[in-house]
Biotite code that builds the C-alpha atoms (Angstrom):
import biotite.structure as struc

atoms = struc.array([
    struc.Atom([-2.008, -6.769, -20.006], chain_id="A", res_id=1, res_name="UNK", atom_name="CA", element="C"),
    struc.Atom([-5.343, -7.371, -21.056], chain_id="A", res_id=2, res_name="UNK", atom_name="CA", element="C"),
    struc.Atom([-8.692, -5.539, -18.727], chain_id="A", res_id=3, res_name="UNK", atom_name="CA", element="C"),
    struc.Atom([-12.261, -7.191, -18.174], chain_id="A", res_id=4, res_name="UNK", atom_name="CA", element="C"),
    struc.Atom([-13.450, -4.013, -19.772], chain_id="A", res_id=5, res_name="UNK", atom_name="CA", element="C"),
    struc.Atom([-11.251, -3.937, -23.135], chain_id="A", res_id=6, res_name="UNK", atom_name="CA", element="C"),
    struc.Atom([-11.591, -5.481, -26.281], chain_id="A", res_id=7, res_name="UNK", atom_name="CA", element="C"),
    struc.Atom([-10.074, -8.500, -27.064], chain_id="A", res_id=8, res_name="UNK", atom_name="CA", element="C"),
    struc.Atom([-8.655, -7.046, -30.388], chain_id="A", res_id=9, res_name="UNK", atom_name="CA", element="C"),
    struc.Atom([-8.254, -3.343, -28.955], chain_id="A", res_id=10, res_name="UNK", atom_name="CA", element="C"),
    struc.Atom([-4.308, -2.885, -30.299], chain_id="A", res_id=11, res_name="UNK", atom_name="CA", element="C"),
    struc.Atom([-4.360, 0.467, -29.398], chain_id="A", res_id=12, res_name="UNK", atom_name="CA", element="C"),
    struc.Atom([-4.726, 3.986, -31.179], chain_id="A", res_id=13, res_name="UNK", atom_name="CA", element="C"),
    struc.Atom([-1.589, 4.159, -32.885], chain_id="A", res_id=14, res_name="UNK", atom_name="CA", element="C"),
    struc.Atom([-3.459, 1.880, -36.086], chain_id="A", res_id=15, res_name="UNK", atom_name="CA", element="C"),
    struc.Atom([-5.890, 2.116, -38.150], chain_id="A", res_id=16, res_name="UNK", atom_name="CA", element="C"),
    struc.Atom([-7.789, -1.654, -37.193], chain_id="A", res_id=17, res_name="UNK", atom_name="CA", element="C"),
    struc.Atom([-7.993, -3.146, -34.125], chain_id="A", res_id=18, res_name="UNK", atom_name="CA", element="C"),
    struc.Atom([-6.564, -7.135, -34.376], chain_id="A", res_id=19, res_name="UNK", atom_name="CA", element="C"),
    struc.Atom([-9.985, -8.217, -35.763], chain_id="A", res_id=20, res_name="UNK", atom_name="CA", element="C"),
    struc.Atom([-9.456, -6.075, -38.981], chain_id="A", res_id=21, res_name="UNK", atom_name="CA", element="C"),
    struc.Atom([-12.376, -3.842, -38.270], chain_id="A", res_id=22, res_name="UNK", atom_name="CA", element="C"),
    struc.Atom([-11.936, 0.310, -38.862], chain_id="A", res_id=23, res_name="UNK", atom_name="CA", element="C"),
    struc.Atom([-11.321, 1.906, -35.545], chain_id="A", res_id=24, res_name="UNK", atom_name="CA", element="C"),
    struc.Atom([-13.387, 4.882, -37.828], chain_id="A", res_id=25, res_name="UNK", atom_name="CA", element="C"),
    struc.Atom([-16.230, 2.785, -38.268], chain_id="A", res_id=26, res_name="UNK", atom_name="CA", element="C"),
    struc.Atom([-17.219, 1.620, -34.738], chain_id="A", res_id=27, res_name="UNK", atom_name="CA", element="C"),
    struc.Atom([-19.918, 3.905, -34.387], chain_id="A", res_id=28, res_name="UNK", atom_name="CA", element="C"),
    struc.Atom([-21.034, 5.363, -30.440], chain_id="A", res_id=29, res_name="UNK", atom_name="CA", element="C"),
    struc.Atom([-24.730, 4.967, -30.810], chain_id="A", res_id=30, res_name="UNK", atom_name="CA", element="C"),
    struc.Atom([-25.744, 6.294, -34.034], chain_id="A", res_id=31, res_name="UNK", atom_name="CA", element="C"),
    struc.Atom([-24.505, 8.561, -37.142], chain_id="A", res_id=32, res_name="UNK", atom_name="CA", element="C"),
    struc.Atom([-20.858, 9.806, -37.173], chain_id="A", res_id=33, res_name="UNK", atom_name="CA", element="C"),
    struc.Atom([-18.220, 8.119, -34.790], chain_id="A", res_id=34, res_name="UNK", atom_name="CA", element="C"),
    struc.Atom([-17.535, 10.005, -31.974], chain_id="A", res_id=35, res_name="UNK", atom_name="CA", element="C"),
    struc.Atom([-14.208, 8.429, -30.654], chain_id="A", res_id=36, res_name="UNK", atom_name="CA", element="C"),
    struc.Atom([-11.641, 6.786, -32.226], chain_id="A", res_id=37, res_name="UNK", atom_name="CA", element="C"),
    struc.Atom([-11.373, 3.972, -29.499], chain_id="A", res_id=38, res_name="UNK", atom_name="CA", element="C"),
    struc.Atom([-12.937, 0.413, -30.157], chain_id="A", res_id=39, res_name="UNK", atom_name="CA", element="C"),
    struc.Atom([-15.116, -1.425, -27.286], chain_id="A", res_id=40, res_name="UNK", atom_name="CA", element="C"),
    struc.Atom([-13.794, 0.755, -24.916], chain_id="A", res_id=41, res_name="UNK", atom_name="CA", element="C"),
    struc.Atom([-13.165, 3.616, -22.612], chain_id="A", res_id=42, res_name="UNK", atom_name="CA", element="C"),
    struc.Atom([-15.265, 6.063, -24.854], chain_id="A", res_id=43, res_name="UNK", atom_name="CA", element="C"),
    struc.Atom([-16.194, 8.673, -22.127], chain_id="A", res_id=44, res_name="UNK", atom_name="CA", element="C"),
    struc.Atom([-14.837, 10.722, -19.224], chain_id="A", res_id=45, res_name="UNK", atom_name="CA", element="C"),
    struc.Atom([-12.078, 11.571, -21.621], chain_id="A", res_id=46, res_name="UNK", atom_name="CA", element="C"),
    struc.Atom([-11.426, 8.190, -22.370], chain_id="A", res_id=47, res_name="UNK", atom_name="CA", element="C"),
    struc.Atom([-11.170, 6.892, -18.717], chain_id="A", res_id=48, res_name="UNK", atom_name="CA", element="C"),
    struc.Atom([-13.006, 4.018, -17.056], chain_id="A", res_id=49, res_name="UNK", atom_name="CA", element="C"),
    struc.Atom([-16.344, 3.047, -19.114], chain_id="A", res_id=50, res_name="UNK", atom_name="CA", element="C"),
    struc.Atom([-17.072, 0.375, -21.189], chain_id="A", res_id=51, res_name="UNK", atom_name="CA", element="C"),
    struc.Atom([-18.464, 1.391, -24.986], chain_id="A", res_id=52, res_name="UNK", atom_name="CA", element="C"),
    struc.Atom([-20.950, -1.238, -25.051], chain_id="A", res_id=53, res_name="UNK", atom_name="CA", element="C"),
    struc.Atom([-22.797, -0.279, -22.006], chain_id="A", res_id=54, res_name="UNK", atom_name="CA", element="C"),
    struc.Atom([-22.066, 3.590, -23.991], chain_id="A", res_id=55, res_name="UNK", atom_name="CA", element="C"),
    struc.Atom([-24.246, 1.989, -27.249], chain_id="A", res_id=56, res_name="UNK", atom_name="CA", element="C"),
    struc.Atom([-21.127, 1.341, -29.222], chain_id="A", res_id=57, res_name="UNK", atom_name="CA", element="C"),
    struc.Atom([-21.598, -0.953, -32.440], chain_id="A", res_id=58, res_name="UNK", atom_name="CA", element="C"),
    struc.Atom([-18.529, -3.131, -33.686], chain_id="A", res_id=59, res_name="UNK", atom_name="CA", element="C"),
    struc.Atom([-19.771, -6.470, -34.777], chain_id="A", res_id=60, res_name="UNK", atom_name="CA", element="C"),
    struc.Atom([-16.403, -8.238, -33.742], chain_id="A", res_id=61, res_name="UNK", atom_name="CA", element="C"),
    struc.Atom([-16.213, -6.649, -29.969], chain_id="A", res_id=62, res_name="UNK", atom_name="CA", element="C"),
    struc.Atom([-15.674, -9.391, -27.547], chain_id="A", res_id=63, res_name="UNK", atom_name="CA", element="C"),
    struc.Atom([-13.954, -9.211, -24.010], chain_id="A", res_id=64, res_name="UNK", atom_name="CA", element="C"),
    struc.Atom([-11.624, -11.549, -22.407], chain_id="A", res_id=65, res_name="UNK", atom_name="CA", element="C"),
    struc.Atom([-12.731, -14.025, -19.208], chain_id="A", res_id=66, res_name="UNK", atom_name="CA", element="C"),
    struc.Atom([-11.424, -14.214, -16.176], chain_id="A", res_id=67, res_name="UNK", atom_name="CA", element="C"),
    struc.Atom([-9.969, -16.997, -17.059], chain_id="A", res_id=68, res_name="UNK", atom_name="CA", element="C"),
    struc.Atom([-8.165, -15.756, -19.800], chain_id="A", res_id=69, res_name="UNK", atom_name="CA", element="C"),
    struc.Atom([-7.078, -13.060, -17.798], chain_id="A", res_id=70, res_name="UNK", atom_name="CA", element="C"),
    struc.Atom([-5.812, -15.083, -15.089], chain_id="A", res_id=71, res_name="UNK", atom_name="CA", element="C"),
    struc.Atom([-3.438, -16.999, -17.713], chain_id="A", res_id=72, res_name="UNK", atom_name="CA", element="C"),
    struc.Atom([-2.169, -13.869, -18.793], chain_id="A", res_id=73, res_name="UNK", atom_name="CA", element="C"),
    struc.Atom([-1.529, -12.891, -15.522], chain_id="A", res_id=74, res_name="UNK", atom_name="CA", element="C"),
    struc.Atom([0.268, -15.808, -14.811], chain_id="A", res_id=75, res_name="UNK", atom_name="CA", element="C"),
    struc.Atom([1.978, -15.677, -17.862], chain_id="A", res_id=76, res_name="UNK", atom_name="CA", element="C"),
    struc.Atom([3.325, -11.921, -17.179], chain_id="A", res_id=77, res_name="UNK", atom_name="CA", element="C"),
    struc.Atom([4.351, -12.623, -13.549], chain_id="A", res_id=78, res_name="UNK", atom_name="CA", element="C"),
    struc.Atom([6.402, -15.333, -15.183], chain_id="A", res_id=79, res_name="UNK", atom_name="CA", element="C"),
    struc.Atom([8.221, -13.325, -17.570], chain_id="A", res_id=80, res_name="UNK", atom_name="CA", element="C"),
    struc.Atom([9.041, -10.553, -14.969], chain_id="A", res_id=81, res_name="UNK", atom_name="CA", element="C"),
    struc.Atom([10.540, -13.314, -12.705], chain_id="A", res_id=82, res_name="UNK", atom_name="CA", element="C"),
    struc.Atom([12.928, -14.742, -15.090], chain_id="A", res_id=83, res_name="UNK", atom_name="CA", element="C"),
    struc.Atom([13.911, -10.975, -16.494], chain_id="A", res_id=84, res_name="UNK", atom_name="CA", element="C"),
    struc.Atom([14.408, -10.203, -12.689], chain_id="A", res_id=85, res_name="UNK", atom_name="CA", element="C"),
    struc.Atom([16.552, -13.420, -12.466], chain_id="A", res_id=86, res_name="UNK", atom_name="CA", element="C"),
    struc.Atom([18.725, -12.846, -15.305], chain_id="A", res_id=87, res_name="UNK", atom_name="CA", element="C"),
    struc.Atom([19.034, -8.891, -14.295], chain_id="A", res_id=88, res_name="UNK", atom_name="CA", element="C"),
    struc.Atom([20.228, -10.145, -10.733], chain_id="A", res_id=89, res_name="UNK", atom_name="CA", element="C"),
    struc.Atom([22.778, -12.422, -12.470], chain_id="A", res_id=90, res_name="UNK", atom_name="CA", element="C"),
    struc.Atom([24.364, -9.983, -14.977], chain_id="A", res_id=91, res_name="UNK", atom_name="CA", element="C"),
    struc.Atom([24.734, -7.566, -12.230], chain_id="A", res_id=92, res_name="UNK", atom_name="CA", element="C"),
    struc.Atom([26.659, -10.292, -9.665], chain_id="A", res_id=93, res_name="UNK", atom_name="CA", element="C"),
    struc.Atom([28.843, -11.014, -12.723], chain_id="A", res_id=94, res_name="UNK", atom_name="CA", element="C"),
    struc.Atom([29.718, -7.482, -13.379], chain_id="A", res_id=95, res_name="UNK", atom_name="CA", element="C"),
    struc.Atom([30.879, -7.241, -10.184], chain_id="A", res_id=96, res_name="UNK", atom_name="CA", element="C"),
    struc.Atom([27.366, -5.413, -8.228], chain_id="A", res_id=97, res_name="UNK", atom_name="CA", element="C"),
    struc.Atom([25.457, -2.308, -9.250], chain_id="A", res_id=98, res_name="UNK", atom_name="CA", element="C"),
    struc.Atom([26.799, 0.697, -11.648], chain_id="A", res_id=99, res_name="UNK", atom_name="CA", element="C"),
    struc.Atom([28.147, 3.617, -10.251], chain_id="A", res_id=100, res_name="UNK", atom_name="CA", element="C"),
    struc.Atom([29.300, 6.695, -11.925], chain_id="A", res_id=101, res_name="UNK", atom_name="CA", element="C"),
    struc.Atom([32.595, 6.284, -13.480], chain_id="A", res_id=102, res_name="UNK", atom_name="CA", element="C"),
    struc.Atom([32.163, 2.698, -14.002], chain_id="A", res_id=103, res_name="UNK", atom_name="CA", element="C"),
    struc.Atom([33.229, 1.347, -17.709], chain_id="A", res_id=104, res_name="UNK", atom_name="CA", element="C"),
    struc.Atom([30.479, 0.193, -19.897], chain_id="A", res_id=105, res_name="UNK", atom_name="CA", element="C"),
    struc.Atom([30.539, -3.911, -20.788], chain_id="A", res_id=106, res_name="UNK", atom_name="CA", element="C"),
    struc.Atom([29.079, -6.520, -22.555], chain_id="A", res_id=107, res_name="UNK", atom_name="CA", element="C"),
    struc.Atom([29.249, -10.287, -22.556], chain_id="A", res_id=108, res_name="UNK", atom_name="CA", element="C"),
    struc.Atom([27.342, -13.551, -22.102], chain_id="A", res_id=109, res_name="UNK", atom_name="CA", element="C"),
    struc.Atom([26.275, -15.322, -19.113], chain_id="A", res_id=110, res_name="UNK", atom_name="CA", element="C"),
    struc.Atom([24.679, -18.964, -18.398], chain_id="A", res_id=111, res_name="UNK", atom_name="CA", element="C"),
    struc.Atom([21.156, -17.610, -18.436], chain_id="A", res_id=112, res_name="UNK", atom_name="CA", element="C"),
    struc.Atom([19.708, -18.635, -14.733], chain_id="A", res_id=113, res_name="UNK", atom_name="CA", element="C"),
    struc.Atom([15.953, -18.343, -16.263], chain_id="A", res_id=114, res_name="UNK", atom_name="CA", element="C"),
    struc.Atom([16.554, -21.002, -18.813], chain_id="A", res_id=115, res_name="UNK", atom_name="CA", element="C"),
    struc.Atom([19.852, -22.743, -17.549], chain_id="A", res_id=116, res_name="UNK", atom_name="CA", element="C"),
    struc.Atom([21.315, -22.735, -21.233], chain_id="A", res_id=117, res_name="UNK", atom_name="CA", element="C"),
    struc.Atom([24.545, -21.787, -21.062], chain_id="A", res_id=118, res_name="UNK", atom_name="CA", element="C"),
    struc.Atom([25.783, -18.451, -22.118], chain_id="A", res_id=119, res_name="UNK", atom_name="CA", element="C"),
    struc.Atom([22.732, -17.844, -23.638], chain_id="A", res_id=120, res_name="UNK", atom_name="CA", element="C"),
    struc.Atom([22.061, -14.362, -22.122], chain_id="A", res_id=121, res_name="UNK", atom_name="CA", element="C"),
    struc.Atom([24.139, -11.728, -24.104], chain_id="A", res_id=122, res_name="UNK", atom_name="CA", element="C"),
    struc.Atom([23.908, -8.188, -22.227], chain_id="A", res_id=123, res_name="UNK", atom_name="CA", element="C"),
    struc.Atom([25.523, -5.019, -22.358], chain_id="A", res_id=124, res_name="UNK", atom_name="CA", element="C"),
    struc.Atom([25.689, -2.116, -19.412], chain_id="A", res_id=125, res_name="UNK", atom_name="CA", element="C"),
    struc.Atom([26.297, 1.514, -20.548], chain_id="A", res_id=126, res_name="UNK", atom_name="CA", element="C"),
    struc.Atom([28.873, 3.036, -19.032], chain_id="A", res_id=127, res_name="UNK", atom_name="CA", element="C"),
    struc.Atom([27.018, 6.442, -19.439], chain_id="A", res_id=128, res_name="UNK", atom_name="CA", element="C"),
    struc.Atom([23.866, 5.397, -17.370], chain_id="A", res_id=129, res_name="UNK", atom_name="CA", element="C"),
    struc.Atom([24.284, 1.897, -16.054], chain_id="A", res_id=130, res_name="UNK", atom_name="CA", element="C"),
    struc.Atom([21.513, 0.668, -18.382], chain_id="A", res_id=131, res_name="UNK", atom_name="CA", element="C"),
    struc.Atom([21.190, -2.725, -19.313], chain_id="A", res_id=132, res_name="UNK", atom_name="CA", element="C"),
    struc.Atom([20.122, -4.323, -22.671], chain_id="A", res_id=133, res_name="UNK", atom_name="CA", element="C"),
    struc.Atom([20.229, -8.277, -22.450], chain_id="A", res_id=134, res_name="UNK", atom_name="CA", element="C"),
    struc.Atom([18.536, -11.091, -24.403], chain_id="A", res_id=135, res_name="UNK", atom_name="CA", element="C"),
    struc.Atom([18.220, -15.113, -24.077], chain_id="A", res_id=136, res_name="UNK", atom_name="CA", element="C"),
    struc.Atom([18.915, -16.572, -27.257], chain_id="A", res_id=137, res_name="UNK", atom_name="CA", element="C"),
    struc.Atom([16.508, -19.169, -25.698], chain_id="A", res_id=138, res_name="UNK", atom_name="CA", element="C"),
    struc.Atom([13.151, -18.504, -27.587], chain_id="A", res_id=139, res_name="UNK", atom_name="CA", element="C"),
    struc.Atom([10.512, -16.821, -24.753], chain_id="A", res_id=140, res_name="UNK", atom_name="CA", element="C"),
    struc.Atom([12.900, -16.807, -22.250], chain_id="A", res_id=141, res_name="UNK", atom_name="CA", element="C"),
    struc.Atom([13.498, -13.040, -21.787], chain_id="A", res_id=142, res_name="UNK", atom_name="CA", element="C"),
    struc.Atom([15.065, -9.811, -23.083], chain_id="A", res_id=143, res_name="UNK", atom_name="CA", element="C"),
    struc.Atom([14.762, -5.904, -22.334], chain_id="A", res_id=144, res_name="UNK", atom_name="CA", element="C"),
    struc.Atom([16.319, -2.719, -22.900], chain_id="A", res_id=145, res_name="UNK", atom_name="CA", element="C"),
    struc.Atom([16.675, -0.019, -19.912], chain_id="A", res_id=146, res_name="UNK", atom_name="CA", element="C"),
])
């Protein structure tokens, strides 16, 4: 989920660019060589809690979310984790209640209770661990791996 204090186009530290297409090496902490390798944010104390622009950071494409924005997206997220909840409820009733040891591992499809398309939500339980993979073929519905 998106913070007040991060970069709209922060897409994390595992590439090169943030979402904007600028050079996570060429945002620049005040002046000469870059100091961090984190865009419009979080730039001291280790790389907890501040903001880079109030740090002097330069990145002509740094802009931050609103709180209306982030209120949609909030929205939007508690969404999604009630229908995965919902559909995790209802492939556990239909296998019969939770895993326990010793239990076989299954798979199926169910009438998908987030959507109501019927069996639309293919899942599978391990019988190792009890984890459950499932997805709606409904598009944005919801899916997730344990």
């Amino acid at each position: 989920m998106k913070k007040a204090d991060k970069c709209r186009h922060y897409n994390g530290t595992a590439n090169d660019t943030c979402r904007a297409g600028m050079n996570y090496a060429d945002v620049q902490l005040g002046h000469g060589t870059p100091q961090y390798s984190l865009p419009c944010y979080a730039a001291g104390d280790n790389g907890r809690g501040r903001n880079w622009n109030t740090l002097g950071a330069t990145c002509a494409q740094c802009s931050f979310p609103t709180a209306e924005e982030l209120a949609v997206e909030e929205a939007e997220m508690k969404a999604s984790m009630e229908r995965l909840g919902k559909a995790r409820a209802a492939i556990v009733a239909h296998l019969g209640g939770p895993w326990k040891r010793g239990v076989a591992g299954a798979s199926g499809r169910i009438d998908c209770p987030a959507c109501g398309q019927p069996k639309a939500l293919a899942f599978s339980r391990s019988g190792y661990n009890g984890h459950i993979h499932a997805s709606c073929s409904t598009a944005d519905c919801c899916s997730w791996m344990e």
